[in-house]
N, C-alpha and C positions, 0 to 999 in steps of 0.2 A: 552399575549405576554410579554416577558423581555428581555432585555440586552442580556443575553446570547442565546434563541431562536432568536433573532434575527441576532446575529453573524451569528448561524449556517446555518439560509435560508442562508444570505448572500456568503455562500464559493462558490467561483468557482477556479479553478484548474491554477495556474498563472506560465506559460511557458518564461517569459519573465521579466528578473531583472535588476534594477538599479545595479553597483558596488559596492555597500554597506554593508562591511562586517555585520556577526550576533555578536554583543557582546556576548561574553560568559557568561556572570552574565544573558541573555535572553534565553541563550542555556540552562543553569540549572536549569531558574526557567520550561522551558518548558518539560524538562526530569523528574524534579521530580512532575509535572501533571501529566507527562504521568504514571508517577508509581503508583498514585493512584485510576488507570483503574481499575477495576474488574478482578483478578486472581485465577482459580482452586486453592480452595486448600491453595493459598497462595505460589504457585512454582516458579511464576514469572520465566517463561521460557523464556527469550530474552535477548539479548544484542543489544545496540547499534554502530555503527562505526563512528564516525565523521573521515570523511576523510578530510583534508588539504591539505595534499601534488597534488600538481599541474599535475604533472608526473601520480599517480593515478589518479586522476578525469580526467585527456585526456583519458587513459584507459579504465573509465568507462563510458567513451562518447561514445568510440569504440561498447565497450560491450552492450552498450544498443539501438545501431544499429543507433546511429550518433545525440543524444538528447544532441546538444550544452549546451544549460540548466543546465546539470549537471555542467557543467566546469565554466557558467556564475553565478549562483546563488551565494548568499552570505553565503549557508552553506550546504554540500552535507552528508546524513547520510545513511550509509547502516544498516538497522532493521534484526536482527538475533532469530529465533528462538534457544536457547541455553540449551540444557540438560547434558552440560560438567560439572559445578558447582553441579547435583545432581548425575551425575555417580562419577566422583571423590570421593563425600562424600559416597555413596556404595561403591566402592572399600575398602575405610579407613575403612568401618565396616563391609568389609567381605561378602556382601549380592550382587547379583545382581542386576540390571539396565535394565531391558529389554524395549524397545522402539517398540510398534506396533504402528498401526491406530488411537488408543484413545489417546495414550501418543503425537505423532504429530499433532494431532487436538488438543491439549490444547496447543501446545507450538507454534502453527499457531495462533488459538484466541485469547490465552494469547497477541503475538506480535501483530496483529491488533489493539488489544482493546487500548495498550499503544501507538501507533504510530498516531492513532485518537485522541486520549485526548492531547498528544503532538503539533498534526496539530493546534487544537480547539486553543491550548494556546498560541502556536505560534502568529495566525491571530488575537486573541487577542488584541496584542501587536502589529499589524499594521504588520506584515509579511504577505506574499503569500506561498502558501507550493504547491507542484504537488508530488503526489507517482510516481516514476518511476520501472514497473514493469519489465521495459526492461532488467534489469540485470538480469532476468531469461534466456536471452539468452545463456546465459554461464554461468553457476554457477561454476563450476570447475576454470573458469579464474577469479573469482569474489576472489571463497576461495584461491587460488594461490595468487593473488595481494594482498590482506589481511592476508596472513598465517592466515586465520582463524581452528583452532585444531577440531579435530574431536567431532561430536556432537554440533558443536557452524555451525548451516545451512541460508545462506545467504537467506534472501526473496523477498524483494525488496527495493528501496532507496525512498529516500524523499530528493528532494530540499526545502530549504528555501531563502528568501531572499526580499528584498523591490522590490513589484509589479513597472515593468516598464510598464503596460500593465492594460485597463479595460476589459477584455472579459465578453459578457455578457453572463449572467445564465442560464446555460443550464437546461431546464423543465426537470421534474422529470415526472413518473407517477403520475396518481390522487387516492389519498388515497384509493379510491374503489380499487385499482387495487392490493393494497398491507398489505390493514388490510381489515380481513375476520372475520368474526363469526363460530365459530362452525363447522369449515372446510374449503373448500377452491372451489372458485368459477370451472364451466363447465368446459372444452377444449372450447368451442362455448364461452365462453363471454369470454375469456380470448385472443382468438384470436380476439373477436369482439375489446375489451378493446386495443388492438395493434394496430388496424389500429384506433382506435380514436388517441390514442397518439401519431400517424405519422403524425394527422393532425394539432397537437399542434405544433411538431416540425419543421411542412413547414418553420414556421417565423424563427424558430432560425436558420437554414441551411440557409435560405435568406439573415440573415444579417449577415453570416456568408462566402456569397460568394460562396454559394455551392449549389443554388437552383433545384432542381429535385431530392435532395437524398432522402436519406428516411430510417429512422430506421429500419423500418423490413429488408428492403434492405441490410443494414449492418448487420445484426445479419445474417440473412440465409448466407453472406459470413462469418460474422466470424468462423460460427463453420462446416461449410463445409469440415473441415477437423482438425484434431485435432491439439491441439496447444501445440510445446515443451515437444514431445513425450519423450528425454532424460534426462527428470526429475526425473522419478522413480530410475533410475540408478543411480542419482546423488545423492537421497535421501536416496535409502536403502546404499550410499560405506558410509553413514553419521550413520547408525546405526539402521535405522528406517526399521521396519518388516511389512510387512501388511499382520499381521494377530491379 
């Protein structure tokens, strides 16, 4: 165990901020972490948005189906997948730019990989960070509010800000469940492995005021039906081909 494993057991996802703006000399050191993620290639396909303006962050409170959060935090960032900076430099040389399936799964990993290194740096430094995925509700009113240009595809946002709030650590699976040797475990222990892990999570729905749920319970609703069917749409007017 070190410093830094240790940070990272410790993250839990903090919904709830003091008023306390993010210095900016913490915003930069936390961005140029996050640029030393692991990138294809070296494409570094992302962009980040810090949004300020008040008027947009109400917006994006809207947008993200009424996650006050956005509006209360001391620094609200929307993370972009970005392949504008490498079509532009194809146009200049005459070559196309095609964007399929592989080219959007690097500029998705690419932005992941950076917006965790960023979180890491952040909490670091005594921040709380939560991803807000909810701005996938509207991506259209996200690129609208943003003028963001074609090829530059909104993902999701990240609050930051001084935790007003302890929430406690939500259990993970047990390492069985998620490093395999050589392949990867039955259907039969992997459903067995699900209802152990609902019985881990009794306690944490307990103290969390929610006793009777139950994870598997949650997930058989989650995907019950598919989620944010008009994304393809949003993603191929953006350039991207799946094939």
């Amino acid at each position: 165990m070190n410093d830094i494993i240790e940070l990272m057991l410790a993250h839990r996802s903090i919904r709830t901020y003091t008023d306390e703006p993010v210095p900016t000399e913490d915003i930069h050191a936390a961005v140029e972490a996050g640029q030393k993620a692991a990138t294809s290639s070296n494409i570094q396909t992302y962009s980040i948005v810090h949004v300020t303006d008040a008027a947009m962050r109400e917006a994006l409170v809207s947008i993200s189906g009424g996650q006050e959060k956005v509006l209360d935090c001391g620094a609200f960032f929307v993370l972009c997948a970005d392949m504008r900076r490498h079509a532009l430099l194809a146009e200049r040389c005459g070559v196309p730019c095609e964007e399929n399936v592989e080219s959007f799964l690097l500029s998705v990993i690419d932005t992941a990989l950076f917006a965790q290194n960023m979180a890491l740096a952040f909490e670091s430094m005594g921040w709380g960070t939560c991803y807000i995925g909810g701005i996938r509700n509207d991506l259209q009113a996200v690129q609208d509010l943003l003028h963001l240009p074609h090829r530059v595809s909104p993902l999701f946002g990240m609050t930051v800000g001084r935790p007003a709030e302890d929430p406690w650590p939500r259990p993970r699976f047990p390492i069985s469940m998620v490093l395999q040797e050589n392949g990867v475990m039955s259907d039969a222990d992997v459903l067995a492995g699900c209802d152990a892990y609902d019985e881990l999570m009794k306690d944490y729905y307990l103290k969390r005021g929610a006793s009777g749920r139950t994870w598997c319970g949650q997930m058989e609703r989650f995907y019950e039906q598919p989620k944010r069917p008009h994304l393809q749409a949003f993603f191929e007017s953006k350039g991207i081909r799946w094939r």
